[in-house]
Residue frames as qw, qx, qy, qz and C-alpha x, y, z in Angstrom:
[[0.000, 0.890, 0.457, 0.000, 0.00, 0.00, 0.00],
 [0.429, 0.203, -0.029, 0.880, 1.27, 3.35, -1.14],
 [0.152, -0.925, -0.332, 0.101, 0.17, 6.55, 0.69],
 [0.362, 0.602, 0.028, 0.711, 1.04, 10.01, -0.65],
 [0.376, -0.635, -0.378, 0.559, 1.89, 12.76, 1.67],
 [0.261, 0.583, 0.149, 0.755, 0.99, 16.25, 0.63],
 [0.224, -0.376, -0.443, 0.782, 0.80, 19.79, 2.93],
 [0.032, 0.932, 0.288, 0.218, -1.35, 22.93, 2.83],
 [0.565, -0.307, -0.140, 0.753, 0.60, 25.51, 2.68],
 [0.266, 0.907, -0.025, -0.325, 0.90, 29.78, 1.68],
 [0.641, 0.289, 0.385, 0.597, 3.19, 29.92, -1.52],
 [0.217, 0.704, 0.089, -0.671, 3.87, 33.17, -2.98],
 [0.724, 0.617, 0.307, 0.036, 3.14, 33.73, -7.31],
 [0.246, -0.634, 0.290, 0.673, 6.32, 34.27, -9.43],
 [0.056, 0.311, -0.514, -0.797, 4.70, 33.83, -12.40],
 [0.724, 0.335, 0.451, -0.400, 1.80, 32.29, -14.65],
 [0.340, 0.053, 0.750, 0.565, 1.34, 29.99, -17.93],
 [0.202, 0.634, 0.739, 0.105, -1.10, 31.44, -20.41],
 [0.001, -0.802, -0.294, -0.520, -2.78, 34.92, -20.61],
 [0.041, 0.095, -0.510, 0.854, -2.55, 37.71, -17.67],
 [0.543, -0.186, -0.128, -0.809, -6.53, 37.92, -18.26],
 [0.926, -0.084, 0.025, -0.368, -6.94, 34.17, -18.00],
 [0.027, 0.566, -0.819, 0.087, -3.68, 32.36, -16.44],
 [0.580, 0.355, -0.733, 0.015, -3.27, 28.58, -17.06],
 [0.849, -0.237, -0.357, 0.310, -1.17, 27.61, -14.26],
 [0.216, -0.956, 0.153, -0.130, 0.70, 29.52, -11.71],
 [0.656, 0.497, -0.414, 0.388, 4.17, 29.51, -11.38],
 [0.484, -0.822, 0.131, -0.269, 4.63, 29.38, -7.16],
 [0.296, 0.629, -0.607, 0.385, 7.75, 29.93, -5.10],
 [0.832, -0.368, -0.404, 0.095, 7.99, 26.75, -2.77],
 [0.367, -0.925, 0.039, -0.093, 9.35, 27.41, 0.63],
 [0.880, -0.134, 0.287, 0.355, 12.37, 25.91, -0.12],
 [0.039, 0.760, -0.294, -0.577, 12.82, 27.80, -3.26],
 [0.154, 0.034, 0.846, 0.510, 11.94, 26.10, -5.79],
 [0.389, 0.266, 0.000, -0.882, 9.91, 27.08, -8.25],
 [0.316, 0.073, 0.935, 0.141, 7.11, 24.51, -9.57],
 [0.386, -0.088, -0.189, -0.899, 4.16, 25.16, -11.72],
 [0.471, 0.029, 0.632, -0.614, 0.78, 24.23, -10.27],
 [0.411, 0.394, 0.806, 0.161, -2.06, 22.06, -11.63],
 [0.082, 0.335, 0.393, 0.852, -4.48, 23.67, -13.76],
 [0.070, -0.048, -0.010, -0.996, -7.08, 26.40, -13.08],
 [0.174, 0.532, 0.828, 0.025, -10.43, 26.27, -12.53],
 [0.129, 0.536, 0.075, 0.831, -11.81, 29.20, -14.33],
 [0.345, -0.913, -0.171, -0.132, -13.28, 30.84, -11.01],
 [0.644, -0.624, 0.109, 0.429, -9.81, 30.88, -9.34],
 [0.504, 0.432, 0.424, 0.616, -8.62, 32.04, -12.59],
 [0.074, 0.639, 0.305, 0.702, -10.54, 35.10, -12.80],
 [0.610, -0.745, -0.018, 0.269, -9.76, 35.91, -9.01],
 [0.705, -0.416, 0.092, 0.568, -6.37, 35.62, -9.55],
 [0.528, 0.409, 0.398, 0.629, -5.73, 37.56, -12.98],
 [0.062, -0.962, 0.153, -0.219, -6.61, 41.40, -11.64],
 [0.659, -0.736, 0.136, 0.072, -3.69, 40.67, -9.49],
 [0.863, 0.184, 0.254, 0.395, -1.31, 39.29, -11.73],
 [0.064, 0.887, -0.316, -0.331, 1.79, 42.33, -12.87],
 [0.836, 0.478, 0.072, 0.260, 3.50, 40.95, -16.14],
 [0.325, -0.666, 0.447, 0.502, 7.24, 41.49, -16.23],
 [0.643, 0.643, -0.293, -0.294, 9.11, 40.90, -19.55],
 [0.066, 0.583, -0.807, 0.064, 10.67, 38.53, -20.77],
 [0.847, -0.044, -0.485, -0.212, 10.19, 34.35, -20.26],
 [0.484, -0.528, 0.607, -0.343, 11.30, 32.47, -16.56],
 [0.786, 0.000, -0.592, -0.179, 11.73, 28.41, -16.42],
 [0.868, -0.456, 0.046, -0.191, 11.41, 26.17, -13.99],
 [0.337, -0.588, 0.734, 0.039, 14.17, 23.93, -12.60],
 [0.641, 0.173, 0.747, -0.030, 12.34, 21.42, -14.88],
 [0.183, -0.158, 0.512, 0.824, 12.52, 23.44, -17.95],
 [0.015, -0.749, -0.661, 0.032, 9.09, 24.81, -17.93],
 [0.168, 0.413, 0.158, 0.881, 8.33, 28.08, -19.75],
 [0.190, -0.619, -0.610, 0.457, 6.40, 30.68, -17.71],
 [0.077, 0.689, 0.202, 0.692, 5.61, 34.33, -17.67],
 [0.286, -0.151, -0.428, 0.844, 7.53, 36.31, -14.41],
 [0.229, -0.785, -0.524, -0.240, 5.22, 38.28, -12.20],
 [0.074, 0.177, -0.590, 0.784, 5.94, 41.07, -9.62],
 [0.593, -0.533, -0.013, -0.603, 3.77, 41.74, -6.70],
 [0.016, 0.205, -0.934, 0.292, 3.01, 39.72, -3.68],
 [0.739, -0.051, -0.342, -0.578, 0.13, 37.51, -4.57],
 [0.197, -0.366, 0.864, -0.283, 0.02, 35.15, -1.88],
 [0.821, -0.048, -0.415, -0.389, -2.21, 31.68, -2.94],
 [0.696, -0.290, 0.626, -0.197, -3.11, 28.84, -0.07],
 [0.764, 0.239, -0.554, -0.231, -1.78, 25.45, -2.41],
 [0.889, -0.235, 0.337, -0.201, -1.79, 22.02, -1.34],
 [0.194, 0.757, -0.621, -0.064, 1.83, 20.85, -2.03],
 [0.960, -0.273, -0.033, -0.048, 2.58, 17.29, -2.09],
 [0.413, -0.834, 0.365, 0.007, 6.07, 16.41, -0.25],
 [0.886, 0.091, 0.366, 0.270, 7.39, 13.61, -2.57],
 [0.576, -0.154, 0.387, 0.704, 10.27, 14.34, -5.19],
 [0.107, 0.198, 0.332, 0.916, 8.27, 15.84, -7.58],
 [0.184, 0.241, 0.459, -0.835, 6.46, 18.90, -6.53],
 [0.093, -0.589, -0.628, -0.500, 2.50, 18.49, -7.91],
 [0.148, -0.123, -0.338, 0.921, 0.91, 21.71, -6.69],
 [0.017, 0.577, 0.810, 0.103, -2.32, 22.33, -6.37],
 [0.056, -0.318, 0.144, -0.935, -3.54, 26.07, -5.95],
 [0.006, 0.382, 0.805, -0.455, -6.68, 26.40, -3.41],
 [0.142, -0.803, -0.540, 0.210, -6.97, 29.69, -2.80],
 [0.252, 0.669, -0.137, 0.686, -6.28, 33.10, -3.32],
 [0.456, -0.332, -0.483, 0.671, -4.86, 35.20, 0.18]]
C-alpha cells in the first residue's frame, strides 16, 4: 500500500502559464525555493487571480525546464503541495 503525503501551505506567485486575463497555471515559489508550476485552473480561481497578476518581460523556467511568464507583486495563494520528489501543486486559494 502506497500513501502520498501532501501539505497545505501559503506559496507566494512568481509567475503564470497562459494569458494575464486568464492564467493557465501559476508559477509558485515553494518554501524551499523552488519554483514549480501548479495544476491547472479552474476558471473561477482564474478570474480571481488575474486582476492581481503584474507581467514582467521577458520568459522564466522552472528547474524542470518549464516556460512561464515572471510576475511582480506579492500575490500570496493557499496550495496544497505534495512532499514527494516531484512537486504536484495544487492552488486552493487566493490570500
Amino acid at each position: 500500500m502506497k500513501i502520498r503525503h501532501a501539505d497545505t501551505i501559503e506559496a507566494t506567485v512568481a509567475g503564470y502559464t497562459g494569458t494575464a486575463r486568464q492564467p493557465r497555471a501559476l508559477a509558485i515559489r515553494l518554501p524551499d525555493g523552488r519554483i514549480a508550476l501548479s495544476q491547472r485552473l479552474s476558471t473561477a480561481l482564474a478570474t480571481r487571480i488575474a486582476p492581481r497578476l503584474l507581467p514582467q518581460p521577458g520568459r522564466a523556467y522552472t528547474q524542470g525546464g518549464n516556460a512561464y511568464t515572471p510576475a511582480s507583486g506579492e500575490v500570496i495563494v493557499e496550495v496544497v503541495a505534495a512532499t514527494t520528489r516531484h512537486a504536484v501543486v495544487t492552488v486552493v486559494r487566493l490570500r
